[in-house]
N, C-alpha and C positions, 0 to 999 in steps of 0.2 A: 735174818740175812742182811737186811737194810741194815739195821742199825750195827752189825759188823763193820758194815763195809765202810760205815761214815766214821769209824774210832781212827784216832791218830795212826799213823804208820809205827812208831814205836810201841805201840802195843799190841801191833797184829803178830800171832804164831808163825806167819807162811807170807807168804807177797797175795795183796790185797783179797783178788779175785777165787786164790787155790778153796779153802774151805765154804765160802758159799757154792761154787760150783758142785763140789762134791756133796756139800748138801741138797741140792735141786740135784743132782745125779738119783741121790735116795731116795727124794719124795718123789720123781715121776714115775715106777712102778709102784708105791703105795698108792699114786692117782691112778694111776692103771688099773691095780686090782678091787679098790672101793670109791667111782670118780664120783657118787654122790654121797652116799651115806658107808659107815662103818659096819657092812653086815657079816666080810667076809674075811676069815686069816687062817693063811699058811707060814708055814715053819720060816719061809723065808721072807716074807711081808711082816711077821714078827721081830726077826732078827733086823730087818732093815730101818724099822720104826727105833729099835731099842741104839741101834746105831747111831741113827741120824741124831736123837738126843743127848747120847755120850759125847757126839763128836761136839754139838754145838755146846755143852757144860765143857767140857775140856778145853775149845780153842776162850772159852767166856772166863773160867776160873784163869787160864793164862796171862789171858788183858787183864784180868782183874789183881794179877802177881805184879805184873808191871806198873801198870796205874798205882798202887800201894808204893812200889819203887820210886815211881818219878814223883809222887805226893810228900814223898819224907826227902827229894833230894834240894835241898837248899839251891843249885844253881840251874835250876828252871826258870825259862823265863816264862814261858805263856801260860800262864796258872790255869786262866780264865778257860783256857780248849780241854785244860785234865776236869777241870769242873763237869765241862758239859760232856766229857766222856765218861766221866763216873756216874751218871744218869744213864748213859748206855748203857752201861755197863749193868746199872742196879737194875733196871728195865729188862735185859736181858736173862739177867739173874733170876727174875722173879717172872718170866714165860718159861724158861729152859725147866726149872723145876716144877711147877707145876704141868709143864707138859711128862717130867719125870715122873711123880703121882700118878697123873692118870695113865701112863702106859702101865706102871706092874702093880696096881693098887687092884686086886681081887683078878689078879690074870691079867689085866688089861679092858681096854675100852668093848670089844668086838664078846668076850666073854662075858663083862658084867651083862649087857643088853642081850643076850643070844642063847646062853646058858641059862637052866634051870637055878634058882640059889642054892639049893641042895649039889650043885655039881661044880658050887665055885672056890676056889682058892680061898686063903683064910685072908680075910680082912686086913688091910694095913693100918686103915685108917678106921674112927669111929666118929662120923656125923651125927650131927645133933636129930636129925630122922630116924637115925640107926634106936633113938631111944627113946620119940615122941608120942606111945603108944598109950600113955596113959594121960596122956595130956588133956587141956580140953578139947571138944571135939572136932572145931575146925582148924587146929593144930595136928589131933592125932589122925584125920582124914590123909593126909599130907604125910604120914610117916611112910617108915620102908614097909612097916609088916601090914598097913591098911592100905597104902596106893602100887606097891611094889615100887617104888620109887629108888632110882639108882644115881649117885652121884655123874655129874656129865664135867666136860672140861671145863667151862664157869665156875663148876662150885672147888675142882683142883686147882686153878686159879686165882680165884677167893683167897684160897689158903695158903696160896705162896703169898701174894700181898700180903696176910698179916702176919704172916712168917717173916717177913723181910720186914716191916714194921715196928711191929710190937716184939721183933726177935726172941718169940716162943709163941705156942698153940695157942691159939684162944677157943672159939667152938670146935673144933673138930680134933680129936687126940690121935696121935700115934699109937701103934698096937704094936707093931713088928721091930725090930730092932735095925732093919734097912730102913724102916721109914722116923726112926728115931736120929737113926746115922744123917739121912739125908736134910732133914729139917734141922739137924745141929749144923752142918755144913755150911746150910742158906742163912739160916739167922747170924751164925759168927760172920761170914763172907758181908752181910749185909752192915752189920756192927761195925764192924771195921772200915768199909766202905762211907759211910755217915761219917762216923769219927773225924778219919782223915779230911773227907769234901769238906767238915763243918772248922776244921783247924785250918784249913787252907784258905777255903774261905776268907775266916776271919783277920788271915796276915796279909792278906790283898787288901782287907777293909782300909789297916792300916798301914 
């Protein structure tokens, strides 16, 4: 939400204050129904979480249409404020989707931890735990099948940074074709975002 709120006016969707609002509109029944830990989801604490994500990739992919606009348009003057917005912007990029991850990655957060593994969704993703079983032993102590060990939002996090980084997988792969979709998405978004900051950049240099 912060870093919404500080992007230039020409790249906001709505007048400043509409989409964070309505985003804290979202989250204070999801603090309502889990105000300290993730133990508990209903149909509509689900829909409201998947909400509040869509909305904030939606109003972020919007700035990020515009920003790519004002970065290729020649009679810009203040380069230096698209600079530091494209850092918002890439910042934003790389929380919004990995908080995307970990909401529909095995059901979600409240199912991987709360569900039997026998009773969960098939896997989006496969972590380097998901296949440390034969490792050596205080490696494979620490896998899924010897610790029960379940990805949390640090390590969906993790993987948007080197999504947006390295713009492709590196330890943890895709399985599902949404999670193939969406990491194609992050990494081109992030590609092009680099590009243009680093050309722009360079014509300010000189």
């Amino acid at each position: 939400m912060a870093l919404y709120v500080a992007l230039p006016q020409q790249l906001l969707v709505a007048p400043r204050y509409v989409l964070p609002v309505l985003e804290l509109l979202l989250l204070i029944p999801l603090f309502a129904i889990n105000p300290k830990r993730l133990t508990r989801e209903t149909r509509v604490s689900r829909l409201l979480s998947l909400t509040l994500v869509f909305i904030i990739a939606a109003g972020n992919l919007f700035a990020l249409g515009m920003l790519l606009h004002d970065l290729l348009s020649v009679g810009v003057k203040d380069g230096r404020s698209l600079l530091v917005a494209a850092l918002q912007v890439w910042l934003t990029n790389i929380i919004v989707f990995g908080l995307a991850y970990w909401e529909l990655d095995r059901g979600g957060p409240v199912r991987r931890t709360q569900a039997p593994r026998s009773e969960l969704p098939l896997a989006d993703f496969r972590f380097s735990q998901d296949e440390n079983d034969d490792a050596v032993q205080e490696v494979a102590d620490g896998s899924s099948g010897s610790s029960d060990w379940v990805p949390t939002l640090m390590d969906y996090l993790y993987m948007s940074v080197t999504n947006s980084t390295a713009f492709s997988p590196t330890d943890t792969m895709p399985l599902s074709t949404r999670a193939k979709l969406m990491m194609s998405v992050e990494s081109v978004s992030a590609l092009l975002t680099s590009l243009l900051v680093i050309a722009r950049a360079v014509s300010l240099l000189h």
